[in-house]
BALOBA-1460 file (C-alpha; in Angstrom, 3 decimals):
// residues 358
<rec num="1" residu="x" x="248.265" y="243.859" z="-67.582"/>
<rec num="2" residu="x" x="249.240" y="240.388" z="-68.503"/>
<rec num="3" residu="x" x="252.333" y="238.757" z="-67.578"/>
<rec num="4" residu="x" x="254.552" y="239.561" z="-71.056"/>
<rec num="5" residu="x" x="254.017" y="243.142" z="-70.846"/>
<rec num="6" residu="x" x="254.682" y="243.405" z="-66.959"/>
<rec num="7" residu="x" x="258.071" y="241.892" z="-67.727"/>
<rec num="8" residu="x" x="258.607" y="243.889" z="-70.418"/>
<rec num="9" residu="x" x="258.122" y="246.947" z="-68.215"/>
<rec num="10" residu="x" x="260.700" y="245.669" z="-65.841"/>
<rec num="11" residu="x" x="262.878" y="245.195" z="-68.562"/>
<rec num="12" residu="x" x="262.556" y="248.843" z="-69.380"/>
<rec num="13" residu="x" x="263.967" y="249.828" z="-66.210"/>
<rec num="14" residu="x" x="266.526" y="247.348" z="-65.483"/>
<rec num="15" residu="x" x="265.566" y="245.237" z="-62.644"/>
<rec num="16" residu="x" x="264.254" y="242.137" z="-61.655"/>
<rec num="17" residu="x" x="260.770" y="240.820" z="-61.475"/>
<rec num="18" residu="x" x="258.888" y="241.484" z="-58.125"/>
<rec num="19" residu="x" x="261.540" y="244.244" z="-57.216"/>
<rec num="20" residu="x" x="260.349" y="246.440" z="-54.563"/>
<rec num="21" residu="x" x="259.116" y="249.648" z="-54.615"/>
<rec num="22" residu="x" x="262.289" y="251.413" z="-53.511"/>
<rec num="23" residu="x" x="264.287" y="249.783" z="-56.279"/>
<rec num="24" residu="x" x="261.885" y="250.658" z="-59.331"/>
<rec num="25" residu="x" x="262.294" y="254.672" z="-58.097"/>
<rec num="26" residu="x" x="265.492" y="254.303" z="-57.663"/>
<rec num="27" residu="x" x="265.945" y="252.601" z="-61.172"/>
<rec num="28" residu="x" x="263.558" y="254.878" z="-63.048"/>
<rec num="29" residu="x" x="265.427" y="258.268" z="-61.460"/>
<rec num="30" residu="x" x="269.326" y="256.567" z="-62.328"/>
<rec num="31" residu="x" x="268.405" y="256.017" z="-66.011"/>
<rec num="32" residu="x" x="266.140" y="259.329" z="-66.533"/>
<rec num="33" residu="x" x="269.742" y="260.789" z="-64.929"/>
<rec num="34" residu="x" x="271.327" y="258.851" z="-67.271"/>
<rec num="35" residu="x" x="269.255" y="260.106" z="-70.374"/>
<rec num="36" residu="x" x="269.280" y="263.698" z="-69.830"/>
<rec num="37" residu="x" x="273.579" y="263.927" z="-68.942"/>
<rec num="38" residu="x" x="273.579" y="261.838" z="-72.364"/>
<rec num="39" residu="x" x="270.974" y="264.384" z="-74.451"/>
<rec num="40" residu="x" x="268.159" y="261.652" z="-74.212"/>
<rec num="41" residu="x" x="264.474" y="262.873" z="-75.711"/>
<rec num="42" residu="x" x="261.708" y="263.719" z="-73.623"/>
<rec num="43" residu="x" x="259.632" y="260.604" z="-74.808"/>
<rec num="44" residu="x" x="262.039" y="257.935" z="-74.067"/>
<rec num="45" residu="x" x="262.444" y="259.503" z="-70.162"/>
<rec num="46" residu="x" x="258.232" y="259.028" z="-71.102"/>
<rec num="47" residu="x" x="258.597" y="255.408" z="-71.966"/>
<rec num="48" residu="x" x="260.599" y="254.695" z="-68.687"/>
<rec num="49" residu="x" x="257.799" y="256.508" z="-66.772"/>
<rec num="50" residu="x" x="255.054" y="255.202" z="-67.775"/>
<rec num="51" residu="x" x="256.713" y="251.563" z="-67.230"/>
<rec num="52" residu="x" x="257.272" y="252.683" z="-63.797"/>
<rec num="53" residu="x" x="254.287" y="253.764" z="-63.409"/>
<rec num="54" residu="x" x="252.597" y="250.430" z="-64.944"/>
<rec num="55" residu="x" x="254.510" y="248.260" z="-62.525"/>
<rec num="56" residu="x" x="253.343" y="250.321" z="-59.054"/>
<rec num="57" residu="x" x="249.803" y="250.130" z="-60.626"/>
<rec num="58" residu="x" x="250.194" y="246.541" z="-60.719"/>
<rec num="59" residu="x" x="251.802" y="246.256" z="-57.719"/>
<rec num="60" residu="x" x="248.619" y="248.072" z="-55.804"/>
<rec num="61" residu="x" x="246.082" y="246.194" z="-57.546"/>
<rec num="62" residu="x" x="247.418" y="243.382" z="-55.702"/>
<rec num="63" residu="x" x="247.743" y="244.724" z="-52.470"/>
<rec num="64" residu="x" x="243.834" y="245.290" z="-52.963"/>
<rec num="65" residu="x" x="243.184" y="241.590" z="-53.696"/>
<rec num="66" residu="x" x="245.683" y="240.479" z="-50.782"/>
<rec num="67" residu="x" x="243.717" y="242.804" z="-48.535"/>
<rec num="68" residu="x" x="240.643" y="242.249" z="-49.719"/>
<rec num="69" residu="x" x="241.320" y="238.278" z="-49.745"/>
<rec num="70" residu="x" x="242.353" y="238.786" z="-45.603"/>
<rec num="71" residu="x" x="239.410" y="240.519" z="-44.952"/>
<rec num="72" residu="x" x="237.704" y="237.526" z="-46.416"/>
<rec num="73" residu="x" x="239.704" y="235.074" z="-44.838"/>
<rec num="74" residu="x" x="238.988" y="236.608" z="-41.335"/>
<rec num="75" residu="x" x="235.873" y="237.139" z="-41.834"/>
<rec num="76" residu="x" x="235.651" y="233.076" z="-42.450"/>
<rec num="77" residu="x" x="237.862" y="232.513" z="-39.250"/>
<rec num="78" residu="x" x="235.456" y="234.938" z="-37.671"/>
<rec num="79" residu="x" x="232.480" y="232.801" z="-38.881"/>
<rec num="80" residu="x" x="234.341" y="229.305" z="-37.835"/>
<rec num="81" residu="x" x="235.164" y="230.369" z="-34.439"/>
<rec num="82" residu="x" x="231.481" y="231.723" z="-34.081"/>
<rec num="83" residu="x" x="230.264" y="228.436" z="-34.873"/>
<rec num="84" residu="x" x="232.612" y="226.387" z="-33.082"/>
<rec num="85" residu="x" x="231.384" y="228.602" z="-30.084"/>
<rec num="86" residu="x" x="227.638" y="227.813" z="-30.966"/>
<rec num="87" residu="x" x="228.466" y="224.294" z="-31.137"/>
<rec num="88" residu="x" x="230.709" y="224.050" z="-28.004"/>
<rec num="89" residu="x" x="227.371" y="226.011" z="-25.998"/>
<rec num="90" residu="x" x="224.903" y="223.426" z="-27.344"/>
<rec num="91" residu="x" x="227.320" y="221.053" z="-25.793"/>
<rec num="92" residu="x" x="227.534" y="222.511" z="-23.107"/>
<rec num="93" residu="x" x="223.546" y="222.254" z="-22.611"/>
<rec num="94" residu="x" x="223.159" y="218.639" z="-23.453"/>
<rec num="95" residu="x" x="226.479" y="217.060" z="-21.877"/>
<rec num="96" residu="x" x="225.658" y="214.887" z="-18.841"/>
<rec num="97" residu="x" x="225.686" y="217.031" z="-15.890"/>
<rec num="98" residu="x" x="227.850" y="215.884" z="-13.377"/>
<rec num="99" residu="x" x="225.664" y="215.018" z="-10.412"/>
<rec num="100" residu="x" x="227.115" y="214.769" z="-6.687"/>
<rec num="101" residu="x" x="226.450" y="211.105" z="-5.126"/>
<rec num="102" residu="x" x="224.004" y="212.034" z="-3.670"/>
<rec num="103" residu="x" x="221.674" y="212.821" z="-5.826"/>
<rec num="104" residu="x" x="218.947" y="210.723" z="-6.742"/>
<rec num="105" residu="x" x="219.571" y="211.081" z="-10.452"/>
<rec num="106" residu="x" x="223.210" y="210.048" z="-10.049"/>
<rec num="107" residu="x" x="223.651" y="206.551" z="-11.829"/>
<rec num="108" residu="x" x="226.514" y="206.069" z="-9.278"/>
<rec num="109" residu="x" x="224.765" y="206.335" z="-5.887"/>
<rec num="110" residu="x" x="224.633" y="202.712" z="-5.115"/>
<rec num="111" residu="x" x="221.358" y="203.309" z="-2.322"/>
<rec num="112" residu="x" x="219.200" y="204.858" z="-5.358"/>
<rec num="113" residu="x" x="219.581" y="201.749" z="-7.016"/>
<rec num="114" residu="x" x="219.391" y="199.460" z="-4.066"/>
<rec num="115" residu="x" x="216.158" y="201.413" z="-2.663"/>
<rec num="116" residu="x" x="214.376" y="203.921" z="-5.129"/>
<rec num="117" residu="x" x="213.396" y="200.977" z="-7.535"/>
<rec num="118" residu="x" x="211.004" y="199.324" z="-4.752"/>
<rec num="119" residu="x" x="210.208" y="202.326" z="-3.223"/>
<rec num="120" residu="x" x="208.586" y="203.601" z="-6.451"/>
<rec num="121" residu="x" x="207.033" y="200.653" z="-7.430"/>
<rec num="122" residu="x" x="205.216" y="199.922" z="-4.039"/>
<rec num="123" residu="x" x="204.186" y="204.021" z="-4.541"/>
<rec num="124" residu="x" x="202.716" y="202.703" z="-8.058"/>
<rec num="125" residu="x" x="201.377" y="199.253" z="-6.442"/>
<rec num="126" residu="x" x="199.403" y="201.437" z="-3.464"/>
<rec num="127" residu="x" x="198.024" y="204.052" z="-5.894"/>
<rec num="128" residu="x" x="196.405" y="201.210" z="-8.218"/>
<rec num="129" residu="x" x="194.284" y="200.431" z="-5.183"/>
<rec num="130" residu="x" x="192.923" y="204.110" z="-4.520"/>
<rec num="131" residu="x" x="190.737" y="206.399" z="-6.677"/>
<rec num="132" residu="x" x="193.472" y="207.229" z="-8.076"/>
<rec num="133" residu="x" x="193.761" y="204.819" z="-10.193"/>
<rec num="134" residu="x" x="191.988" y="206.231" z="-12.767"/>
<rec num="135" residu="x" x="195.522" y="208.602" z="-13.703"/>
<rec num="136" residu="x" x="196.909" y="205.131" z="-14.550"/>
<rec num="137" residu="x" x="194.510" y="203.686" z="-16.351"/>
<rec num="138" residu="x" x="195.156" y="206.337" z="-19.531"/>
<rec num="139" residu="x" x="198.789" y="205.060" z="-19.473"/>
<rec num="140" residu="x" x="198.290" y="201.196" z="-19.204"/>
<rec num="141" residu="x" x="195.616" y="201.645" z="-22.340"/>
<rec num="142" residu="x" x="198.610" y="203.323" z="-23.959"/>
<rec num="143" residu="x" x="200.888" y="200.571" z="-23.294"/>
<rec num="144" residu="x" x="198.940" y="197.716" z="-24.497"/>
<rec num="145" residu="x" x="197.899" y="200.125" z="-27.684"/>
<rec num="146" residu="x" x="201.975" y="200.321" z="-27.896"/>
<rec num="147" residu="x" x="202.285" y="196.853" z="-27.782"/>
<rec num="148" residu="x" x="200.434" y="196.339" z="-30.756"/>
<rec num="149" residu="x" x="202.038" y="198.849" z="-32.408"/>
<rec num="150" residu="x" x="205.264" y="197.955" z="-31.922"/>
<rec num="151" residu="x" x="204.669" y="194.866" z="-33.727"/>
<rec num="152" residu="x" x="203.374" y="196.517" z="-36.586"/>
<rec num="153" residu="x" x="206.689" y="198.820" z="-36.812"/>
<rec num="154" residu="x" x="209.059" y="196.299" z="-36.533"/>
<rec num="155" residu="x" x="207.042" y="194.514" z="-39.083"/>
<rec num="156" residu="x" x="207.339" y="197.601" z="-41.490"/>
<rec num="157" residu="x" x="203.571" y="197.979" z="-41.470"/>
<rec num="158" residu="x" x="201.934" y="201.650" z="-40.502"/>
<rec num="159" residu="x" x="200.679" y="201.762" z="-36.715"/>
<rec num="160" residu="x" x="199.020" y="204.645" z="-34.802"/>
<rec num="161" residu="x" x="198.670" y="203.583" z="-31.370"/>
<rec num="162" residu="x" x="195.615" y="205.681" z="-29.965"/>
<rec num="163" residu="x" x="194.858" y="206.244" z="-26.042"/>
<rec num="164" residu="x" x="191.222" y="205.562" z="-26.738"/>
<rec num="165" residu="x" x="192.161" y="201.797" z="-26.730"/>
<rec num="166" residu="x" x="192.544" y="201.543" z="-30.530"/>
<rec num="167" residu="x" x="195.340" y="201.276" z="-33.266"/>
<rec num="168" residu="x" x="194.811" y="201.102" z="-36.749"/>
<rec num="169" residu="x" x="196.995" y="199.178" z="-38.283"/>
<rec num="170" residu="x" x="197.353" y="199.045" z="-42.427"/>
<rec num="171" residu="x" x="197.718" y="195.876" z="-43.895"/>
<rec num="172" residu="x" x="200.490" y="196.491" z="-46.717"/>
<rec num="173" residu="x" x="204.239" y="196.858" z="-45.390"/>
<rec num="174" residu="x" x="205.887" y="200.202" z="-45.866"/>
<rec num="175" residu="x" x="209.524" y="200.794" z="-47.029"/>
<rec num="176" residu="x" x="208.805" y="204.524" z="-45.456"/>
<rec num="177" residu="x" x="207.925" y="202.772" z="-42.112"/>
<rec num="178" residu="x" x="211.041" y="200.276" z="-42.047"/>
<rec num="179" residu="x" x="213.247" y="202.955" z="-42.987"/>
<rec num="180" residu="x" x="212.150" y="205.163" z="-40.905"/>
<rec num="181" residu="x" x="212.313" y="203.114" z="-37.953"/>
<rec num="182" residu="x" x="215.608" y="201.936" z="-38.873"/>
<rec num="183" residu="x" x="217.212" y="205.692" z="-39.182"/>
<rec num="184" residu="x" x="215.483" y="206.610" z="-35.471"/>
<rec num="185" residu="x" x="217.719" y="203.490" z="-34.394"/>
<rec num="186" residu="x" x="220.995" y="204.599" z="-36.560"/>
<rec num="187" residu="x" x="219.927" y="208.043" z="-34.618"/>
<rec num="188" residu="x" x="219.810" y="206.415" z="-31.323"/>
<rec num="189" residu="x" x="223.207" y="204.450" z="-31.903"/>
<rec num="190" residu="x" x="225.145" y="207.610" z="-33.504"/>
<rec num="191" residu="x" x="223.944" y="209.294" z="-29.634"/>
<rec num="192" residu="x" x="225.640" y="206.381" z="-27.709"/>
<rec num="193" residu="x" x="228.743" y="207.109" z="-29.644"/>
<rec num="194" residu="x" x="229.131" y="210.172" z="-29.232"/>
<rec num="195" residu="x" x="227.991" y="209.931" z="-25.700"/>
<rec num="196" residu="x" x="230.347" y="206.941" z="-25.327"/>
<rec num="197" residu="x" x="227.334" y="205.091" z="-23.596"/>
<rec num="198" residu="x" x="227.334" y="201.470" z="-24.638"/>
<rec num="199" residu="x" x="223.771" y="200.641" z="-24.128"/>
<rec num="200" residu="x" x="222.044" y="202.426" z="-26.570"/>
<rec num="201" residu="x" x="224.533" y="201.607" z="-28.824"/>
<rec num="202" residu="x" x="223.753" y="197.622" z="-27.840"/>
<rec num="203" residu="x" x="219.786" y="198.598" z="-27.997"/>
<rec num="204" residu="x" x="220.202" y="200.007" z="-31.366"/>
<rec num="205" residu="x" x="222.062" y="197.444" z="-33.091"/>
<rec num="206" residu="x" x="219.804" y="194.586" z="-31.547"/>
<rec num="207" residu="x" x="216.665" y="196.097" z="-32.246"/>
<rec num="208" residu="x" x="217.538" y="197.176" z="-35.978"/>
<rec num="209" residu="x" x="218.553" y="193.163" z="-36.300"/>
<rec num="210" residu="x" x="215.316" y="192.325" z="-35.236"/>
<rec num="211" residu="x" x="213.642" y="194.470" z="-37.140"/>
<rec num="212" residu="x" x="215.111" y="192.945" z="-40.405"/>
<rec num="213" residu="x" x="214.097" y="189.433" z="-39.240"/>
<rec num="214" residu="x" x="210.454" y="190.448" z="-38.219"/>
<rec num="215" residu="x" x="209.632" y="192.615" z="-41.330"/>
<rec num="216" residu="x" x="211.743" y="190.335" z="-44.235"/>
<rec num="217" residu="x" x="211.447" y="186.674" z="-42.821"/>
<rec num="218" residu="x" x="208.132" y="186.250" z="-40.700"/>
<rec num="219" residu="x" x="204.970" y="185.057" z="-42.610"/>
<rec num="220" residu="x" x="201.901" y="187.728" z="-42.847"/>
<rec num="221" residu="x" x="199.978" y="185.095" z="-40.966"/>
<rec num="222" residu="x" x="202.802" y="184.932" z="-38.072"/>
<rec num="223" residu="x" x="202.854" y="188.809" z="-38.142"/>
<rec num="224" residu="x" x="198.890" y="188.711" z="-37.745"/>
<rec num="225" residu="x" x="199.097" y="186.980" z="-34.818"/>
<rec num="226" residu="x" x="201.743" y="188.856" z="-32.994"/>
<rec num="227" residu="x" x="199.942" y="191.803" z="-33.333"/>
<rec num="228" residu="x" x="196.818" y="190.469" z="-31.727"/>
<rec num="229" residu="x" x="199.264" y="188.711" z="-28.957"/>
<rec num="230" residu="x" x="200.943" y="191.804" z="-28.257"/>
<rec num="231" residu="x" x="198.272" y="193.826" z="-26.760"/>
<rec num="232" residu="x" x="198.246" y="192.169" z="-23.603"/>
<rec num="233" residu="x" x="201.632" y="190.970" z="-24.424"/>
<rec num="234" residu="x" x="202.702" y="194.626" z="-24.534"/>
<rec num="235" residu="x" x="200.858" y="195.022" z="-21.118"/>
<rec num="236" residu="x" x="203.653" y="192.647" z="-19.811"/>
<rec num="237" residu="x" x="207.182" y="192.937" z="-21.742"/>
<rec num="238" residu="x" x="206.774" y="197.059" z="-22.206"/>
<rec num="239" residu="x" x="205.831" y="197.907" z="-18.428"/>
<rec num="240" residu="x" x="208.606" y="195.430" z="-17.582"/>
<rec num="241" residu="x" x="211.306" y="197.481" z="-19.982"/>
<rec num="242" residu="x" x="210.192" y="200.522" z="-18.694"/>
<rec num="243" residu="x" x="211.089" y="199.255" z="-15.121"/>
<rec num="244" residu="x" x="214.244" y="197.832" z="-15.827"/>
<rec num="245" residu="x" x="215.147" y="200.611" z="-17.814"/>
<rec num="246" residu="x" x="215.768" y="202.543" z="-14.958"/>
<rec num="247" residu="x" x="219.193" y="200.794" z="-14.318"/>
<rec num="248" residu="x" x="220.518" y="202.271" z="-18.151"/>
<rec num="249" residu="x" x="222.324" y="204.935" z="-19.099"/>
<rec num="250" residu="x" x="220.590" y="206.515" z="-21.954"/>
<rec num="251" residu="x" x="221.597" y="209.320" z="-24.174"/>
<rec num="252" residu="x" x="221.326" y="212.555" z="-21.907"/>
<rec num="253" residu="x" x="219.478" y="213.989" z="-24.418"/>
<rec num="254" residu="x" x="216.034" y="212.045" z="-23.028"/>
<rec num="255" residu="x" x="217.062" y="213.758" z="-19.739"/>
<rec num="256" residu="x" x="217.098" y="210.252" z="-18.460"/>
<rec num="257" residu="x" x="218.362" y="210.491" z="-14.819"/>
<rec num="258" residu="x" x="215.286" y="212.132" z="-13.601"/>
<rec num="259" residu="x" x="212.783" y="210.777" z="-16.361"/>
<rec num="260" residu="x" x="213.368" y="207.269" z="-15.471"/>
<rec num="261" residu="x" x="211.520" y="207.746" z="-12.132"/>
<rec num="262" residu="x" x="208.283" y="208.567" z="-13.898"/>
<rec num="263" residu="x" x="208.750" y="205.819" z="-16.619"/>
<rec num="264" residu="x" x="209.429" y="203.415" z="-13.325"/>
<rec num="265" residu="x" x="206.334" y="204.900" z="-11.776"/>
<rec num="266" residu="x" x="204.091" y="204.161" z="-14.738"/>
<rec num="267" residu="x" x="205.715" y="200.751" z="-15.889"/>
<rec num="268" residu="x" x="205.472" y="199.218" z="-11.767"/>
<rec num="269" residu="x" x="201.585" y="200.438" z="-11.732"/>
<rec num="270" residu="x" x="201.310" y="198.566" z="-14.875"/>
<rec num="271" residu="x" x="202.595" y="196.006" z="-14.711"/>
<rec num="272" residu="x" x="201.128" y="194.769" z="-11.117"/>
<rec num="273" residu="x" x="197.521" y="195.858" z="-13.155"/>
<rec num="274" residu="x" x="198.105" y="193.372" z="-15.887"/>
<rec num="275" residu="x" x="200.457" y="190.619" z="-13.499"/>
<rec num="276" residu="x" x="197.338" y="190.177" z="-10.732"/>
<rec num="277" residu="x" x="195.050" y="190.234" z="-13.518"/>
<rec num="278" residu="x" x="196.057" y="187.485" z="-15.114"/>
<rec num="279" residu="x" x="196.822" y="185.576" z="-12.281"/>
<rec num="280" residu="x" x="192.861" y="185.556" z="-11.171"/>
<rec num="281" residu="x" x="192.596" y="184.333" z="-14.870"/>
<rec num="282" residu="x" x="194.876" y="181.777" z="-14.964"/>
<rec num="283" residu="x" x="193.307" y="180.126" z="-11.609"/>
<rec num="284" residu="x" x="189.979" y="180.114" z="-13.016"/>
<rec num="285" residu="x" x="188.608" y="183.570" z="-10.916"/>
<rec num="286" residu="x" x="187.662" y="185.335" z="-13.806"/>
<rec num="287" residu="x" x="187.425" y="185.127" z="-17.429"/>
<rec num="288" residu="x" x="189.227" y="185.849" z="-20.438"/>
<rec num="289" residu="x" x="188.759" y="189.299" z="-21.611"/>
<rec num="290" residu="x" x="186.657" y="188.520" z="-24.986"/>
<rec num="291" residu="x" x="185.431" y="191.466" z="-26.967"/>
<rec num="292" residu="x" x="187.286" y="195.134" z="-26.689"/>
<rec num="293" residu="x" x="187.725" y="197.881" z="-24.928"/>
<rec num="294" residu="x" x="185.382" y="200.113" z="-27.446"/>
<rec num="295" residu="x" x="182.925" y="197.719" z="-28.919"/>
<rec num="296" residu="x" x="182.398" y="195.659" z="-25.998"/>
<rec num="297" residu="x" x="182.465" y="191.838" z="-24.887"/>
<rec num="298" residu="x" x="180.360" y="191.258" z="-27.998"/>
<rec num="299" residu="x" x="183.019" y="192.436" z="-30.942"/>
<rec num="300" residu="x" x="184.005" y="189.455" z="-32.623"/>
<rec num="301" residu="x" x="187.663" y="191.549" z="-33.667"/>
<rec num="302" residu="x" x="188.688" y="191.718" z="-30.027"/>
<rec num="303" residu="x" x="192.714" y="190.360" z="-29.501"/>
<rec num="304" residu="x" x="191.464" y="187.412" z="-27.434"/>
<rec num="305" residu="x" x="188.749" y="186.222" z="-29.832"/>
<rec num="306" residu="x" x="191.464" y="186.531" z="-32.759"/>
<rec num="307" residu="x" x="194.069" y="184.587" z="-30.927"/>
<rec num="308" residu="x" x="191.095" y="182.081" z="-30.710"/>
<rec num="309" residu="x" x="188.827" y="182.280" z="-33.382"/>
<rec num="310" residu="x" x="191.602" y="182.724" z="-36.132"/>
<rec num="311" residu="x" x="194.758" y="181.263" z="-34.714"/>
<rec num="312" residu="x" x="193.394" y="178.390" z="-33.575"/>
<rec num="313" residu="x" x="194.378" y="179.205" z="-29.491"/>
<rec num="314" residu="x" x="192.373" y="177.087" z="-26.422"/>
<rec num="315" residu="x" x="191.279" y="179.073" z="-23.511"/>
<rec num="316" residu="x" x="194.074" y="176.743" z="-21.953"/>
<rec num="317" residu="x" x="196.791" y="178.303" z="-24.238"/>
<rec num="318" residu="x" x="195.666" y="181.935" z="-23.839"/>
<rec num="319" residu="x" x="195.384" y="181.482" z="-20.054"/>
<rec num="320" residu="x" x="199.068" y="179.186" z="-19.538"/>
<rec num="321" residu="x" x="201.007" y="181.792" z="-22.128"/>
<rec num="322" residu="x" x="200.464" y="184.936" z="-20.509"/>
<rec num="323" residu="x" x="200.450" y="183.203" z="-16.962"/>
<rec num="324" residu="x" x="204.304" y="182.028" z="-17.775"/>
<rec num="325" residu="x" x="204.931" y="185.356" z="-20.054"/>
<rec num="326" residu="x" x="204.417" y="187.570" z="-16.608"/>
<rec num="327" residu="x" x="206.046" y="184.980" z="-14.416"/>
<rec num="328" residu="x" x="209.530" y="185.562" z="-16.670"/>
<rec num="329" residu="x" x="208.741" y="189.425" z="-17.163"/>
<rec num="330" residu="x" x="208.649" y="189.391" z="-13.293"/>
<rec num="331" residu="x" x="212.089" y="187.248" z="-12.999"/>
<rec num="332" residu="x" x="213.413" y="189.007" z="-14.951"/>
<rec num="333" residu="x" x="212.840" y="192.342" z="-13.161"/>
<rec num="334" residu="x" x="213.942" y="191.126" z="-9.709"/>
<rec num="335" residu="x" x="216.875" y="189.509" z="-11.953"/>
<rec num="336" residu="x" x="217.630" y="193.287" z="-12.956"/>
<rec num="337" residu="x" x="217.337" y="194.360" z="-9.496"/>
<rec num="338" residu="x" x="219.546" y="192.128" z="-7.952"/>
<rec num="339" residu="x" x="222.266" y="192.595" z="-10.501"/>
<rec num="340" residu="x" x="222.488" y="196.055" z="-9.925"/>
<rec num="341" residu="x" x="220.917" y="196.878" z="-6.246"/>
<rec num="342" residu="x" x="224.207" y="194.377" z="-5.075"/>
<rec num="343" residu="x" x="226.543" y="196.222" z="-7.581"/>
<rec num="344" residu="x" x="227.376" y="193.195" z="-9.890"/>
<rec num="345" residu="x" x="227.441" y="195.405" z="-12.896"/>
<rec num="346" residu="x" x="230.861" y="197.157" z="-11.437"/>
<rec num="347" residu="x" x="231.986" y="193.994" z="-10.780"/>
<rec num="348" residu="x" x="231.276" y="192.869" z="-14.325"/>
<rec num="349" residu="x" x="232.901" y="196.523" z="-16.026"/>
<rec num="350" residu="x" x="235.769" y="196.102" z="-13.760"/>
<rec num="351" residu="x" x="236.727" y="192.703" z="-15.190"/>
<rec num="352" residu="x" x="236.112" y="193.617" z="-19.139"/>
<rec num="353" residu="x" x="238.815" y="196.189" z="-18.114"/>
<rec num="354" residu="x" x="241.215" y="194.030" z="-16.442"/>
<rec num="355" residu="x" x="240.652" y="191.725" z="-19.470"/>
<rec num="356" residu="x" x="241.180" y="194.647" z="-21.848"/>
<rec num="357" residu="x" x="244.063" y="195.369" z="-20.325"/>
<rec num="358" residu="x" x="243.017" y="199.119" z="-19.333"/>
């Protein structure tokens, strides 16, 4: 029934549009009253019937759509609040528990940082000189395959850093790669936000920077010679981060308060491996490691022989740079330690507040 004929029906009985039901019975019995004291026909009292009769029609067919629109609707608040529930238990799961002070992965507890970092790395120091070794050895070939890898991401070249002591790396750049790499970061800063943690927000926003620089502004040659630098260099600055990570609050969704003890574990073991390495190198008590790892001293492609043979490096060079680039990794690990094992952090978040004004 469209909207001329509905009036017209209301018309026919006398009242007002959207009258209620009450007052259209009432209205239709007063004027078929009216029409039969009066001598009225049998099809006009007809006429006012079935306009009566349209109107309640009408009237029902729109409860049905109100009804069946609120069944709808709840059913949608149903869904929502469903949802929000889902969302508020994952939550639940990932938030950062809250850990008592004394609990060794409480980033409060001022002993764990004061002791546990020393105490894990002399664990990792004695183990390198046992048979046991051997379960480190996998992980430091990881970390110097990482190291050349790394390079090759942040250059926006394809890298598959292999524990066999290899990593192919292909020699065009790849928007996939640099976008890629950059969305993990946008990933990893989007965590610290909601997380309100401020280093990974700091990590992410530095690392994406250098990114841009390394893959847009360095020359292939300069890139070339990074990657064959950062093998051993890797050996150094990644075992090092993966020590002085364990001062950071990460997103808690790498579990971080507990996982940092392993990643301080392997970094410490590493790190002394590579550090008293090249110190016997540096003084002259063994030699620079020519060749690789699967084709021997003899392969010609080996990072050493590269940095030489290609770039043009002395045995003095090789021997001097990663001499000095352990010597800084190291200060700058006991630099880490002593800024947090005396507390100076607080010290330092307690005066951006004051200076803040919070």
């Amino acid at each position: 029934m469209d909207d001329a004929e509905l009036e017209r029906c209301y018309a026919a009985l006398g009242v007002e549009p959207g009258a209620e039901r009450d007052a259209l019975k009432k209205a239709l019995m007063q004027k078929s009253y009216a029409l039969i004291r009066g001598g009225g026909n049998d099809p006009e009292r007809d006429r006012l019937r079935a306009a009566h009769d349209a109107i309640i029609a009408h009237l029902d067919g729109l409860e049905v759509q109100q009804r069946q629109a609120a069944r709808v609707e709840a059913r949608a608040d149903r869904e929502v609040a469903e949802a929000e529930q889902l969302v508020a238990l994952l939550e639940k799961k990932i938030e950062e528990p809250k850990l008592s002070a004394s609990d060794p992965r409480s980033f409060e507890r001022g002993v764990v940082n004061a002791v546990a970092p020393p105490l894990v790395a002399l664990f990792a120091i004695l183990v390198q000189q046992t048979p046991l070794s051997s379960f480190l050895t996998g992980f430091h070939v990881w970390i110097h395959e990482f190291g050349h890898a790394t390079i090759g991401w942040m250059t926006g070249h394809r890298a598959l850093p292999l524990p066999l002591g290899w990593t192919p790396i292909a020699e065009e750049k790849s928007l996939f790669v640099y976008w890629g790499i950059l969305f993990l970061f946008g990933v990893l800063f989007v965590a610290g936000w909601r997380e309100r943690k401020i280093w990974p927000m700091i990590f992410a926003v530095g690392l994406a920077a250098t990114q841009w620089v390394m893959t847009w502004k360095l020359p292939q040659t300069t890139v070339d010679m990074w990657i064959s630098f950062c093998g051993v260099g890797g050996e150094f600055y990644l075992s090092a981060a993966m020590v002085c990570l364990f001062y950071f609050r990460l997103t808690q969704k790498f579990r971080w308060g507990g996982c940092r003890y392993f990643f301080l574990f392997i970094g410490a073991g590493s790190f002394y491996y590579t550090f008293t390495r090249w110190q016997r190198i540096y003084r002259g008590d063994e030699d620079i490691p020519y060749g690789s790892m699967i084709n021997g001293e003899e392969d010609a492609g080996g990072d050493m022989n590269g940095l030489h043979a290609e770039f043009g490096w002395t045995q003095h060079d090789i021997r001097f740079t990663y001499h000095h680039l352990g010597n800084a990794c190291l200060a700058v690990m006991i630099g880490f330690y002593l800024f947090f094992a005396l507390r100076l952090d607080k010290v330092v978040a307690r005066t951006i507040r004051l200076s803040a004004g919070m």
